[in-house]
C-alpha positions in Angstrom: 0.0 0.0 0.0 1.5 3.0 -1.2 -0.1 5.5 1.3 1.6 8.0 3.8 0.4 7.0 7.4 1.2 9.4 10.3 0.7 8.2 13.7 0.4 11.5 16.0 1.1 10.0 19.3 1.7 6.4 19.5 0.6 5.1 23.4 -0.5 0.7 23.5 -3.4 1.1 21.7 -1.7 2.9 19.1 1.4 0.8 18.8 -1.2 -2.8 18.0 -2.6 -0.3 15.2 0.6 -0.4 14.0 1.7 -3.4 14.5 -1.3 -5.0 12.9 -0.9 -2.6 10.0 2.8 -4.2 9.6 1.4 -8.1 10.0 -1.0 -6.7 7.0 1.9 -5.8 4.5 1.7 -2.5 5.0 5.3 -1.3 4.1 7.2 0.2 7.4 8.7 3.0 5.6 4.8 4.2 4.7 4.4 4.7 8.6 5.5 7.2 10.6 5.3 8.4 14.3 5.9 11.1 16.2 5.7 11.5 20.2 4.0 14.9 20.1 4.9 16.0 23.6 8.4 17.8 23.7 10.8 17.1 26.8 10.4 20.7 27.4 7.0 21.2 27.6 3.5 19.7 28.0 2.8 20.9 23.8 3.2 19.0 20.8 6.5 18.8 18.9 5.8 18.3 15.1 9.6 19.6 14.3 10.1 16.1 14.4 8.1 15.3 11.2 10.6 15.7 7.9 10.1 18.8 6.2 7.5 18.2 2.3 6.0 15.2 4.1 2.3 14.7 3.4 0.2 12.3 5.3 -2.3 10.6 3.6 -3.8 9.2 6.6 -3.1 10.5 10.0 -4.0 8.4 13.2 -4.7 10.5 16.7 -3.9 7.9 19.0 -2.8 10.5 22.2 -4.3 11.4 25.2 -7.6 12.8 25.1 -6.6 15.3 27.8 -4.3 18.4 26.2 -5.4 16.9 22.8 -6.9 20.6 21.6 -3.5 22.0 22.0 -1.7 19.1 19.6 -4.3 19.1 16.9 -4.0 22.7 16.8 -0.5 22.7 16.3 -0.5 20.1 13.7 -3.0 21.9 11.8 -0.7 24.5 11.3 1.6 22.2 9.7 2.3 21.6 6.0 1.9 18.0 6.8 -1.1 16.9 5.5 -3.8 17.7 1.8 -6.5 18.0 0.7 -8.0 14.5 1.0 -6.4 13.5 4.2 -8.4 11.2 6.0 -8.0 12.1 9.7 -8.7 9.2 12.6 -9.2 9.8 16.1 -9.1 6.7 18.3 -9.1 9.2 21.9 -11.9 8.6 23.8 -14.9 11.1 24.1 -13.5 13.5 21.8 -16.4 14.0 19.1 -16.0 14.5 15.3 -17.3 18.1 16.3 -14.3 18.4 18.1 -12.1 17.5 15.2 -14.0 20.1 12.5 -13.9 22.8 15.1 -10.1 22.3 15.0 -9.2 21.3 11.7 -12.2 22.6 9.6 -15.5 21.4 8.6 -14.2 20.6 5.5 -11.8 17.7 6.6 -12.8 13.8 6.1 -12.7 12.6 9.9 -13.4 9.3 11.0 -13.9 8.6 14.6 -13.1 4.9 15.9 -12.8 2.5 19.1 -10.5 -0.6 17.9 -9.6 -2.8 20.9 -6.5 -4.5 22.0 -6.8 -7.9 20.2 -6.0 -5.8 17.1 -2.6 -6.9 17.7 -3.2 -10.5 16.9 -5.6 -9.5 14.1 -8.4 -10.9 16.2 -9.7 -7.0 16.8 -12.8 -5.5 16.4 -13.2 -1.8 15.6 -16.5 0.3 16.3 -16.6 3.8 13.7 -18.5 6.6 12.7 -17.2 9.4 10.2 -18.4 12.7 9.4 -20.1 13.3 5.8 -16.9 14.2 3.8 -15.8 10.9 3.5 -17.0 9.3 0.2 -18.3 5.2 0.8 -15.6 3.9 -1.2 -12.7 6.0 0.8 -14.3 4.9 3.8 -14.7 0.7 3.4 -10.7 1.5 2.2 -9.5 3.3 4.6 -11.4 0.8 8.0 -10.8 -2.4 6.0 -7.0 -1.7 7.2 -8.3 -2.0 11.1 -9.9 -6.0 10.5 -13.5 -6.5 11.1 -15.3 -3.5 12.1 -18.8 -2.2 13.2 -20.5 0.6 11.5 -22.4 2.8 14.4 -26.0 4.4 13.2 -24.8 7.3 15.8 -22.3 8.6 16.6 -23.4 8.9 20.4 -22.6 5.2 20.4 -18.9 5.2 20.2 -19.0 6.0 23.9 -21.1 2.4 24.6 -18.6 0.8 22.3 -15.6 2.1 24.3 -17.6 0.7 27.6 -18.2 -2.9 25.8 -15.4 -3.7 23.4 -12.5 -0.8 24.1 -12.3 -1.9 27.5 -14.4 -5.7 27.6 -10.8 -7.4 26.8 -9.7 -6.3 30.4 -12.6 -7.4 31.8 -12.1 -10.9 30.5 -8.3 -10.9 32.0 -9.1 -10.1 35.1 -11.9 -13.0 34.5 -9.0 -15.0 33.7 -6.7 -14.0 36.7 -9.1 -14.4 39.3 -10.2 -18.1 37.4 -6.7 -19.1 37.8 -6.4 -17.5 41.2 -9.7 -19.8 42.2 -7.6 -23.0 40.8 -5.1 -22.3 42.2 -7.2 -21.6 46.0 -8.8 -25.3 45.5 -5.6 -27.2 44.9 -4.2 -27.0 41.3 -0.8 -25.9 40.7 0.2 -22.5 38.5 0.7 -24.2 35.1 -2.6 -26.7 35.7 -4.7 -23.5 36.5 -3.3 -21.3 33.7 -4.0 -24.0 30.7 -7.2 -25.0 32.4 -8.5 -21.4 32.9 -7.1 -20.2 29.4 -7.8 -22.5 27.3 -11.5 -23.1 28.4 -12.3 -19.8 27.8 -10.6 -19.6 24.3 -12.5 -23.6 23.8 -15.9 -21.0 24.9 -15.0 -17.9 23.0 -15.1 -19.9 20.0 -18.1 -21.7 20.0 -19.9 -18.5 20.8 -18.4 -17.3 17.5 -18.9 -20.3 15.8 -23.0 -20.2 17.0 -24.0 -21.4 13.1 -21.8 -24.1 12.1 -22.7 -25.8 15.7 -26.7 -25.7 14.7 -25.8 -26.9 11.2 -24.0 -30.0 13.2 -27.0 -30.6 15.6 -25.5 -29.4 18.4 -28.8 -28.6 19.8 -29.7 -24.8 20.0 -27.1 -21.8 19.4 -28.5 -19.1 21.3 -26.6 -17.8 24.7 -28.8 -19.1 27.1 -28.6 -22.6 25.0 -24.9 -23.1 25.4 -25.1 -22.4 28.9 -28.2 -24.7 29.6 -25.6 -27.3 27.7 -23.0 -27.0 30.6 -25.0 -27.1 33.4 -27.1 -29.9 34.7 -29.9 -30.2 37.3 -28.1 -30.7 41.0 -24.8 -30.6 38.9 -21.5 -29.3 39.7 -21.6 -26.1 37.3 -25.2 -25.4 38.3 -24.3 -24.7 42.2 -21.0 -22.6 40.7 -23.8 -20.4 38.6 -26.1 -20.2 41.9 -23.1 -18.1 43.3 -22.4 -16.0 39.5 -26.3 -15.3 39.6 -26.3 -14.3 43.1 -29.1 -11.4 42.8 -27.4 -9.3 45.4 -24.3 -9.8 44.1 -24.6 -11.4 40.7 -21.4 -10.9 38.4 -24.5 -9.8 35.3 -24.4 -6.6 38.4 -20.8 -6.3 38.4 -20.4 -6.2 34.4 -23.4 -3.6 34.5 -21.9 -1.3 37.2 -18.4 -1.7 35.0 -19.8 -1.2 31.9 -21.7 2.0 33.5 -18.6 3.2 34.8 -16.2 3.2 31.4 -19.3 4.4 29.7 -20.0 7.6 32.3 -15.8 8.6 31.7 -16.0 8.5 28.4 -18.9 11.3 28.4 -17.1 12.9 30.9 -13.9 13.4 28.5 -15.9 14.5 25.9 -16.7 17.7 27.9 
């Protein structure tokens, strides 16, 4: 792909967008990134980008906080054209946000990829702003893997909440299954396959819902696969007796999490 991409700011989530854009064939010399925060002072440092570069794509993967500041300062820059497509991937920060800097003219598309982009096993929730033409934007979000169209833009913020942050809430699931092994009498290395690989074994026959009804492996739905587990009087039912707890059920504790990245993610858009 012969296409300029500029990384402005390049923090964990960043640097799997990049790395998954290498694993894809994108050439390394077409990327480039700059650390826009100077040792000198909290402001961005664009000297760093070589003088006639043009990016044809430029990625805002910094903080949300100070961000005004940075965009500001790149905008002033000779680094970019006409039909540079601009992505933000900072949380809260609206496309308004981006046209009020950069001009309402500018093709901006506002996306939440999540961590497993670096094994190309991401998913990526967008919405862009009316400049972009359909067959500049499939292009341009076919580089990120699968990806989720939003009808609103209002719904990047759930999205952040559900599948920006929902791969930490399965490794803490994780941990604290291996910490329960381990608490019951199974050493570190039993624990870890156990845990890990069950919920990989689980993880894929909720993806794989279709091909297990086309097998007549009973129903596909949720509710099916767990009624498949559990048993009357069985082990796993008294385990979900506990999980379903209503005073303390963990459907609760994802809720009240889920609430929680959702509510900061408003709050950085202000």
């Amino acid at each position: 792909m012969q296409t300029n991409i500029l990384f402005l700011g390049l923090g964990k989530m960043g640097s799997a967008i990049m790395h998954n854009f290498l694993k894809n064939k994108i050439k390394k010399d077409n990327i480039l990134t700059i650390d826009p925060i100077s040792k000198e002072a909290n402001f961005s440092n664009i000297s760093q980008i070589p003088v006639n570069y043009q990016a044809d794509i430029v990625i805002f993967a910094i903080k949300p906080q100070n961000s005004a500041e940075i965009i500001a300062n790149f905008k002033n820059s000779a680094n970019y054209h006409q039909n540079t497509i601009f992505i933000s991937i900072l949380a809260g920060k609206t496309i308004d946000f981006f046209e009020n800097i950069l001009g309402n003219d500018k093709k901006i598309i506002r996306l939440m990829p999540n961590l497993p982009i670096l094994i190309n096993q991401g998913i990526s929730a967008y919405f862009s702003n009316k400049n972009l033409q359909n067959n500049e934007e499939k292009l341009i979000i076919n580089l990120f893997g699968d990806n989720i169209k939003l009808d609103q833009e209002e719904k990047i913020n759930q999205a952040t909440a559900i599948s920006g942050s929902g791969p930490a809430y399965l490794f803490l699931f994780a941990k604290n299954m291996i910490t329960a092994a381990r608490k019951i009498g199974l050493n570190q290395e039993e624990a870890e396959k156990l845990a890990i690989k069950t919920i990989l074994g689980s993880a894929n026959m909720l993806v794989n819902q279709d091909n297990l009804v086309k097998n007549n492996i009973k129903e596909s739905d949720i509710d099916n696969l767990i009624n498949n587990v559990t048993s009357k009087g069985g082990t796993t039912k008294a385990a979900l007796d506990i999980l379903q707890n209503q005073d303390n059920s963990m459907q609760n504790m994802i809720e009240k999490a889920a609430d929680a990245a959702f509510n900061r993610a408003k709050e950085l858009s202000s």
